[in-house]
LOFIBA-861983 format. One record per residue: x, y, z of N, C-alpha, C in turn; residue in three letters. Coordinates in steps of 0.001 Angstrom, whole numbers, plus 500000, padded with zeros to 6 digits. Each point is the difference from the previous one (the first is absolute). Example, Ala and Ser with C-alpha at 12.3 -4.5 7.8 and 13.67 -1.06 7.14 Angstrom:
LOFIBA-861983
513190494310507800499110501190500000500900501200500000ALA499650501050499280500820501190500060499230501090500730SER
end
This chain:
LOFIBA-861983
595581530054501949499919498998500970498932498983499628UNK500329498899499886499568498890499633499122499467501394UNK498771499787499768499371499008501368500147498891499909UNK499549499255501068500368498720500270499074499149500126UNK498659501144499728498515499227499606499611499010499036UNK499950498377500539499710499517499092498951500484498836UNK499664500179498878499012500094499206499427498812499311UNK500122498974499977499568498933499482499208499218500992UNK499880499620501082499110500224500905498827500675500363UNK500491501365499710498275501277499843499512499644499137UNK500843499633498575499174500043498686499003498759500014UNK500355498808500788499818498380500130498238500932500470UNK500541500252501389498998500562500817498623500959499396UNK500391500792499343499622500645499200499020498887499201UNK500569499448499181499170498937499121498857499512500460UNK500622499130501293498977499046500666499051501207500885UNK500106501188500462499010500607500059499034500148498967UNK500353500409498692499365499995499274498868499075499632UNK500870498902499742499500498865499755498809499730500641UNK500256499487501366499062500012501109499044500997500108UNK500361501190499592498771501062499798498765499774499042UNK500761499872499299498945499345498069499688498592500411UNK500385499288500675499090498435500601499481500506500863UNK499835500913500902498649499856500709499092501210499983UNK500222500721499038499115500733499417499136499122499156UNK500760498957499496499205499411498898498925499090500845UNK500116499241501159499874498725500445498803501087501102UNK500154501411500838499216500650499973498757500321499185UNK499728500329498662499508500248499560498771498989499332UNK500901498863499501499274498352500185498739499927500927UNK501337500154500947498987499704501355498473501070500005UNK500071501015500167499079500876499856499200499919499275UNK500313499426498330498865499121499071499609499024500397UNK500992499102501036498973498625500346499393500538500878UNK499715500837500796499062500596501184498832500600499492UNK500375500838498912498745500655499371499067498416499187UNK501038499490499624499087498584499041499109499261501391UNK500860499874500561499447499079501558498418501084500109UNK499830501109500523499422500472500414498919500220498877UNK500055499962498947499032499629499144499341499114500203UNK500666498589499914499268498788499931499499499860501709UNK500332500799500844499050499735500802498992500736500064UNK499803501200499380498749500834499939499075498696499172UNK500639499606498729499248499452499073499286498938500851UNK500961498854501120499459498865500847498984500640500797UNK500034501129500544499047500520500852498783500417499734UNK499825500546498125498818500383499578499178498945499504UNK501109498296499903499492498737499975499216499825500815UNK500659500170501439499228499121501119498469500609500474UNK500236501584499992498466500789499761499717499277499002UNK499854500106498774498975499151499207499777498282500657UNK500636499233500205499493498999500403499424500113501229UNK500112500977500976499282500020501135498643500749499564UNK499801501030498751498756499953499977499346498874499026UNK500371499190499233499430499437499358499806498811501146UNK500721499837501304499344498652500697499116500954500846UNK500122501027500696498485500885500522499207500167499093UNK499666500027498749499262500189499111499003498379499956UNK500806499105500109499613498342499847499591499966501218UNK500335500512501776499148499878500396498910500526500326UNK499460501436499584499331500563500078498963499214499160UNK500557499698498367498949499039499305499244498542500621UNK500654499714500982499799498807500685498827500363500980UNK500476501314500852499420500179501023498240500552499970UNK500054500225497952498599501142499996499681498681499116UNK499956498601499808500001499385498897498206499434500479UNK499606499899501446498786500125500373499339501339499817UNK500403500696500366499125501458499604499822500311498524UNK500653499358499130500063500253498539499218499215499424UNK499796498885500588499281498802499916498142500816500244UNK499863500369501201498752500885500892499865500703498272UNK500844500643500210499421501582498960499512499035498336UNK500654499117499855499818499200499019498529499547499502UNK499624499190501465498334500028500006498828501360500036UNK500834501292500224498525501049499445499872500073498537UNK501014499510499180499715500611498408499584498488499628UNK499228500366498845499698498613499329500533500105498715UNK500699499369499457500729499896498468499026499073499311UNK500282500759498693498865499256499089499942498510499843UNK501346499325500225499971498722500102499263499234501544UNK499839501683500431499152498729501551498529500466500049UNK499488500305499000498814500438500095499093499346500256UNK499845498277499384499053498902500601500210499993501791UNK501074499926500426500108499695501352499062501063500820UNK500710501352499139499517501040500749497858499919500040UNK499678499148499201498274499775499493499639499214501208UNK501467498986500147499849498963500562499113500443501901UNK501436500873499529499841500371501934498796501239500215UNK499479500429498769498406500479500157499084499218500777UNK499803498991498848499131498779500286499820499382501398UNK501903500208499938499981499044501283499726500845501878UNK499749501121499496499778500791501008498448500202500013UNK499164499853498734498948499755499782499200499279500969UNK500384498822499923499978498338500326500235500064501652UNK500843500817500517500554499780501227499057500562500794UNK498596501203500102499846500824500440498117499560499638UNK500192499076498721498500499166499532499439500864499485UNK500422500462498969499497500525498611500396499355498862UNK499158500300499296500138499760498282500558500981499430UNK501543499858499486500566501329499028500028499398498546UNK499429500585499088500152499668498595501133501126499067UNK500812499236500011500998501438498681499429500341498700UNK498707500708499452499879500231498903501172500735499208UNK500583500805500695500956500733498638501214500514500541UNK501031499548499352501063500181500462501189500868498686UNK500307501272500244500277500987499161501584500500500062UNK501025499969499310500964500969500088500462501116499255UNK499281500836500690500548501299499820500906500739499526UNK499918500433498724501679500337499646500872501594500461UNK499117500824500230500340501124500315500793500258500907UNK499697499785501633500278499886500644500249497866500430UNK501103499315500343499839498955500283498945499351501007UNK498691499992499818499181499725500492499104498542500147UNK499484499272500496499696498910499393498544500253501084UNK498628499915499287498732500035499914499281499217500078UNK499047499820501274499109498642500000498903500123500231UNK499029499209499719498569500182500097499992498989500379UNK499250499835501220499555498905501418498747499968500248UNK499341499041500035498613499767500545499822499157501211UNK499514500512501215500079499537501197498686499476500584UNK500081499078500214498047499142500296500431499555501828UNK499205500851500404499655499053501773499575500685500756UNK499896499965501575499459500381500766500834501663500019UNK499131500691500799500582501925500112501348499920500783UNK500087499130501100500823499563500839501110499648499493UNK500328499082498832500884499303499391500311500872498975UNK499160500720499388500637501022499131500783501014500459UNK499369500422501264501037500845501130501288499875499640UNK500137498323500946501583499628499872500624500108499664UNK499536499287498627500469499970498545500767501510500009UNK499061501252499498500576500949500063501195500612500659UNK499729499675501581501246500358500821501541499254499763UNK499703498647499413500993498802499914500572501016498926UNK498871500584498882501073500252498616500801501254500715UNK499471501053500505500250501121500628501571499936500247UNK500072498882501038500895499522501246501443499357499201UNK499546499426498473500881499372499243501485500522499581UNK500344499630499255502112500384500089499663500850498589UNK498987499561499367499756500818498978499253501355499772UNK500792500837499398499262501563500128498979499630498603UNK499343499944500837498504499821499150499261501641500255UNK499201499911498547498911501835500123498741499235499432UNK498698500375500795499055499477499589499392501265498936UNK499595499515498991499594500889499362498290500841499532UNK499171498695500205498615500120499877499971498592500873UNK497867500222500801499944499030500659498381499871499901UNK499334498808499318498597500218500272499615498918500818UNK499382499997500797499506499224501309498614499855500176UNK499273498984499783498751499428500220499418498880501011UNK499066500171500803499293498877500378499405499319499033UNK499959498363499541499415499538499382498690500128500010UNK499206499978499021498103500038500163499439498673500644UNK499256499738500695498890498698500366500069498792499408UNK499873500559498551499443498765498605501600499733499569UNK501241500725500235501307498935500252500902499602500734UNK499021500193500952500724499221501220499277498612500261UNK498726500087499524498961498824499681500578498531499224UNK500153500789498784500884499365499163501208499194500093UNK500864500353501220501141499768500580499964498907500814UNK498844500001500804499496499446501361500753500554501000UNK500568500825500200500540500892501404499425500683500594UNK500122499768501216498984500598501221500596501552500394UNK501120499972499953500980501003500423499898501244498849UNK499741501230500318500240501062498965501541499874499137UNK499562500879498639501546499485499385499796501546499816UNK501379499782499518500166501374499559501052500399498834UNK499336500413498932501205499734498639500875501447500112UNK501230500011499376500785501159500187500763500036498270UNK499835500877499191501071499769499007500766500805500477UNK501357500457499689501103501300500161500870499560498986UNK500677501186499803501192500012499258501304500575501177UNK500729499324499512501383500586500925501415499510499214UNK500872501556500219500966499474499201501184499835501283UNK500437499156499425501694499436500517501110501408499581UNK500121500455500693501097501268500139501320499365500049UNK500428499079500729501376499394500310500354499074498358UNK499573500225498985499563498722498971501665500592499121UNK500986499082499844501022500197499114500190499195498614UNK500268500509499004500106499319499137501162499060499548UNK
end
């Protein structure tokens, strides 16, 4: 007995199942590489935007400490600011009405140190100051030796000053001193 089942139809059918199976397996699978590729390049955009968000928190943090960096700047003295740093001896000298003389000014190689020998002429009062001003300063200063005299009679005579003087040599080194 012969059926009456078309077969050329199933087989048609047949095909285009096929067919259609192997296109979207294929067009599946694509897809799933463009998802995995996609999802790459957005990890990659995302580990971008952290870096540019810390490199602009980083810029403003540099902005924000650019005074405090500035502050910390003035305790060290670099060898290129070493006159200034004489300068603002003197000039603290001067402010308080003493005489500071820089006999010797030394750098230290061992430790980065920079070494001075100061001679201080004036009243006990003004040498005080003086002292507390250096004390009080941005610079870590260490006094190292200190000899302290009232002048004698016969040179203060000499001077014509009515007022006691009082000479001071010291040495003190500059601790903050960079090369």
């Amino acid at each position: 007995m012969q059926s009456d089942f078309p077969k050329i139809p199933l087989l048609l059918s047949i095909l285009f199942f096929l067919f259609f199976l192997v296109a979207f397996s294929y067009f599946f699978k694509e897809t799933n590489d463009d998802i995995e590729k996609s999802q790459l390049i957005e990890i990659e955009l995302q580990t971008e935007k952290n870096r540019r968000s810390e490199v602009e928190t980083l810029d403003d943090s540099i902005e924000k400490t650019q005074i405090e960096r500035m502050q910390l700047g003035t305790h060290f003295a670099r060898s290129s600011d070493v006159v200034p740093f004489l300068d603002t001896i003197e000039g603290l000298a001067l402010e308080v009405g003493v005489k500071a003389d820089i006999s010797s000014v030394d750098v230290l190689k061992d430790p980065d140190r920079l070494s001075l020998g100061i001679k201080i002429t004036g009243t006990f009062s003004g040498f005080y100051r003086f002292l507390t001003l250096l004390e009080n300063s941005s610079y870590e200063l260490k006094v190292m030796s200190m000899d302290m005299h009232k002048e004698t009679v016969s040179e203060v005579l000499e001077e014509d000053s009515v007022a006691s003087k009082w000479v001071a040599v010291f040495r003190i080194e500059l601790l903050s001193f960079t090369q």
